[in-house]
C-alpha positions in Angstrom: -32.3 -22.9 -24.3 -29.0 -23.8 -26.0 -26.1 -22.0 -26.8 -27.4 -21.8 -30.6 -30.5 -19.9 -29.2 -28.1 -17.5 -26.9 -26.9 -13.8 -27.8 -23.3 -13.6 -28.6 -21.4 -12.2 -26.3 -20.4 -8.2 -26.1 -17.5 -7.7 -28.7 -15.0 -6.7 -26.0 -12.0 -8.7 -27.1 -8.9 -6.2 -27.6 -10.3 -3.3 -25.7 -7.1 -1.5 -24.4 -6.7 -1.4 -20.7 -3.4 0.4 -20.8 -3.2 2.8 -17.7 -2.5 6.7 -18.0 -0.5 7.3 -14.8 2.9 4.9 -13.3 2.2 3.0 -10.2 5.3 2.7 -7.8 5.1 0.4 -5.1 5.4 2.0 -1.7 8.6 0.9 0.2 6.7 1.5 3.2 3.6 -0.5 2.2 5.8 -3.3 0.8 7.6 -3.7 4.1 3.1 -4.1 5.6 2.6 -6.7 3.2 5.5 -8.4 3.7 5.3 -8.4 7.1 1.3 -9.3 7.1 2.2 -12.6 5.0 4.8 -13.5 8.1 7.9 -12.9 6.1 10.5 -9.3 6.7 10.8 -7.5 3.7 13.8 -8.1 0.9 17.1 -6.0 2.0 17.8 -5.6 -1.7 14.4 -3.6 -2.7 12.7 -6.3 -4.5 9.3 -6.2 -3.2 6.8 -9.2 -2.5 5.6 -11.0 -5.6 1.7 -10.6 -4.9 2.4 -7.5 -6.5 2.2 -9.0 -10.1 -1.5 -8.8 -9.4 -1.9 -5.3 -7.5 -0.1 -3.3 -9.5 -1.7 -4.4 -12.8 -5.0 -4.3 -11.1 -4.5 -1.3 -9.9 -2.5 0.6 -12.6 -4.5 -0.5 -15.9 -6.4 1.9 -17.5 -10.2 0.7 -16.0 -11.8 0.0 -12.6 -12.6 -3.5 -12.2 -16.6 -1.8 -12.2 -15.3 -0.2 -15.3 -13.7 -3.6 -17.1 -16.7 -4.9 -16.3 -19.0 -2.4 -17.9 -17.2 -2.5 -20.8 -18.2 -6.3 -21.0 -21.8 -4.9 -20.7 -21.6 -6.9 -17.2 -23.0 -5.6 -14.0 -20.1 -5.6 -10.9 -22.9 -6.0 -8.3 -24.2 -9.6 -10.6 -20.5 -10.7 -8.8 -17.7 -11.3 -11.0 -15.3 -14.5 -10.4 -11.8 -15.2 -10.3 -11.1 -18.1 -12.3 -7.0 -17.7 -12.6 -4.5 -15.7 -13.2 -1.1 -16.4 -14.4 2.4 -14.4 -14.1 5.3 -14.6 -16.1 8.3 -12.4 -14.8 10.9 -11.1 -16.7 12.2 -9.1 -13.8 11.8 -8.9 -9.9 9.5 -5.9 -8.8 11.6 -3.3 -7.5 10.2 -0.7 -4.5 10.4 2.7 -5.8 10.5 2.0 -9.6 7.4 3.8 -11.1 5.7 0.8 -13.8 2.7 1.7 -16.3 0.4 -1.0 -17.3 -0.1 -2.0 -21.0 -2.9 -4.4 -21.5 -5.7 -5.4 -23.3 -8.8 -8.0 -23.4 -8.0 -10.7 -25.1 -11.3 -12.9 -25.4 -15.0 -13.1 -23.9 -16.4 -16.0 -24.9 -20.1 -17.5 -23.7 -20.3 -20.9 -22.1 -22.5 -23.0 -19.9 -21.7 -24.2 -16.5 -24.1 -26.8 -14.6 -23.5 -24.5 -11.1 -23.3 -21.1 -12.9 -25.8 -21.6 -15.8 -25.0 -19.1 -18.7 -21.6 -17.1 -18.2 -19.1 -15.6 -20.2 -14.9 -16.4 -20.0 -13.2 -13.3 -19.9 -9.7 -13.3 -20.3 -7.5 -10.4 -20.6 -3.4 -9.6 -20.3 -1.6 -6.9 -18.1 2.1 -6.3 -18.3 4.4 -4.2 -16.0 6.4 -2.0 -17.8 9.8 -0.1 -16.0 10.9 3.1 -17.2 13.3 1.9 -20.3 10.5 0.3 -21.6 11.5 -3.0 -20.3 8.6 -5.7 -19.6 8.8 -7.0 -15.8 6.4 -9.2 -16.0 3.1 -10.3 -17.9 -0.1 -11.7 -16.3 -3.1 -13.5 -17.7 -6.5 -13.5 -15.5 -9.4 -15.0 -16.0 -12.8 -14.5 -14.9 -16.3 -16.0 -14.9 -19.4 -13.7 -15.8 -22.6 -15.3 -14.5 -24.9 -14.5 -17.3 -27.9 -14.5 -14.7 -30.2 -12.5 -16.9 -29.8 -15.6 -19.4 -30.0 -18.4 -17.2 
């Protein structure tokens, strides 16, 4: 089969994933994290950078099984990480509620000689403080194995 003779892909591309509630990180769960990865905690409230991914993972406005639906994917098929990338504008601060603002930004079908048919999904999260102010923007990427079209 090529990729002429292949179904598009789900029209997914700009589906909002902008979260309804704020997500504050824990002082208290900061200070775990921190010292899980071997290092003590920032004195001036910043807190750890791996946050850039929690926090939007956690604070945008789907489950990962429900970003996944909406790319008519199955969670239990095993979605991959392929990247992510973080650009901050400002530190993460402890205590400083952030909502997420996102959206997906492609889903495009491809074949891979290990995965067979999959589909690229890309999509963007951003951190945003109180004023309004963007802390910090993240792409990630994920592979879709397409097993049903292999």
């Amino acid at each position: 089969m090529t990729m002429e003779d292949l179904p598009p892909p789900p029209d997914a591309a700009g589906l909002s994933l902008d979260g309804s509630e704020t997500y504050t990180i824990d002082p208290a769960e900061n200070a775990r994290l921190c010292r899980s990865t071997g290092v003590e905690p920032a004195a001036d409230g910043t807190a750890h950078p791996i946050y850039y991914y929690i926090a939007t993972q956690v604070g945008m406005g789907k489950t990962v099984a429900g970003l996944c639906a909406a790319c008519d994917f199955d969670i239990d098929d095993g979605p991959m990480m392929v990247g992510s990338q973080a650009s901050f504008t400002h530190l993460l601060r402890v205590g400083t509620p952030y909502r997420v603002r996102g959206s997906i930004v492609s889903l495009t079908r491809k074949r891979s000689r290990k995965l067979g048919v999959m589909d690229l999904l890309e999509y963007r999260l951003a951190l945003v403080d109180e004023n309004g102010e963007e802390a910090l923007a993240c792409t990630n990427t994920w592979a879709l194995p397409r097993k049903e079209l292999a």
